[in-house]
N, C-alpha and C positions, 0 to 999 in steps of 0.2 A: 697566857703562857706561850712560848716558845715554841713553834711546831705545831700547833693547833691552828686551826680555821674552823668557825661552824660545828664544833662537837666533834671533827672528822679531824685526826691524826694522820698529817701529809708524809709521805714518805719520798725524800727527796728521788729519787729514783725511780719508782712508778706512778706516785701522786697514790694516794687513798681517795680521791675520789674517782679516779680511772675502777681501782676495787671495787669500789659500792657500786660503781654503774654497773660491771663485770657482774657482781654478786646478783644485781636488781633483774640484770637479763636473765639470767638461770633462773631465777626463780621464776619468772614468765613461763620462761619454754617448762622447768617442771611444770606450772597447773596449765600448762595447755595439753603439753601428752597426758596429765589427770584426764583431763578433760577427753579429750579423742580415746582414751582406756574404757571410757565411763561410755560415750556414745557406740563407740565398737560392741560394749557388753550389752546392752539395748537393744542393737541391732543381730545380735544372737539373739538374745531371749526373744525376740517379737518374731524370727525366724524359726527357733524350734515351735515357738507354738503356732503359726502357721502349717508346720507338715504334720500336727495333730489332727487336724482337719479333716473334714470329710472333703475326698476330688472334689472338682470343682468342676462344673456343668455351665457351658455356654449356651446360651440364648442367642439366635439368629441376628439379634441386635447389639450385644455383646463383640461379638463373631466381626459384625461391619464396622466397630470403633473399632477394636484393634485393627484392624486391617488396615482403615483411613489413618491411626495415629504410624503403623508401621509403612505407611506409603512415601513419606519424607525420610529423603539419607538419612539428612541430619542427624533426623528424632533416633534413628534407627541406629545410627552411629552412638547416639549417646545412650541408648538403651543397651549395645554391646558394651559401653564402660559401667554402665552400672552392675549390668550381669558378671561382668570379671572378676567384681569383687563384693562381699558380703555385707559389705554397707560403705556407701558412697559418698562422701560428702561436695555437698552442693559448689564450693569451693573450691577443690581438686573440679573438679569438671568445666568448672570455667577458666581454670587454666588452661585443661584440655581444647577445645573450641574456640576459637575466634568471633565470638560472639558475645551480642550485649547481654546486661541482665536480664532485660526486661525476655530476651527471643528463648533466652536459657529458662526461664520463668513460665513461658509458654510453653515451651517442647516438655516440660517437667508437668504442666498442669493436663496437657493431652495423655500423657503417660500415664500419669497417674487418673484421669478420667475413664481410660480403656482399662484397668485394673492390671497395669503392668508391671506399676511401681508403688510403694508406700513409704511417706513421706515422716519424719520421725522432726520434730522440732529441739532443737540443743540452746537455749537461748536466742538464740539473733541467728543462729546458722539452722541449716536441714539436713538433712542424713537422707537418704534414695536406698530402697532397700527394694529387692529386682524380685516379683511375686513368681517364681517358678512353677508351680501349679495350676496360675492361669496360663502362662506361656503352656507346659506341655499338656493341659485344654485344649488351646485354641491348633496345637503341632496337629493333636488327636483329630479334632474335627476336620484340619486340612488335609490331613492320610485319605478322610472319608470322599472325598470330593473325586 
């Protein structure tokens, strides 16, 4: 038939298959904000039930990682982007920094070994969720000093 290519109806003026590609990207970008809706909503729920908790009590050993994880800008810089917002994804952050994966992969594994961060897996991606009641712990025990 006349006008047809491939099951795709060309339309001399934009082309039908400029559409379909137009169409195929939207549909991307919806199930990717699906997606970031879905992880943000996780990142709440694992958050309210964290401040269900009973305070949280540092240990002298506790007390000396956080201290050694917050003694690098860096780490500290990226522990200020995670605290900014309610769930972080590991992705935004490396846009943030000038840094490789692997050093972004460290400064996250230290964070999260001091109990600063909690780490939520989305597939192939992470989610950083900033534990605020270890933070105002360890605030608590350095008032004491």
């Amino acid at each position: 038939m006349p006008g047809i290519s491939g099951g795709i109806e060309e339309d001399p003026v934009n082309g039908a298959k400029a559409r379909a590609s137009a169409t195929f990207g939207a549909r991307l970008i919806r199930q990717h904000l699906c997606m970031q809706d879905l992880a943000i909503a996780v990142c709440r729920t694992m958050a309210i039930a964290e401040k269900s908790e009973v305070p949280v009590k540092l240990s002298a050993r506790q007390l000396k990682t956080i201290s050694r994880a917050l003694a690098d800008p860096r780490r500290f810089e990226i522990l200020q982007k995670i605290a900014a917002q309610r769930c972080s994804p590991c992705t935004d952050l490396r846009e943030c920094f000038p840094i490789t994966a692997a050093t972004m992969s460290h400064h996250i594994k230290e964070l999260q070994n001091a109990g600063l961060v909690e780490t939520v897996r989305r597939g192939k991606f992470i989610d950083m969720i900033f534990c605020r009641e270890t933070w105002d712990a360890y605030l608590t025990e350095l008032s004491k000093l």
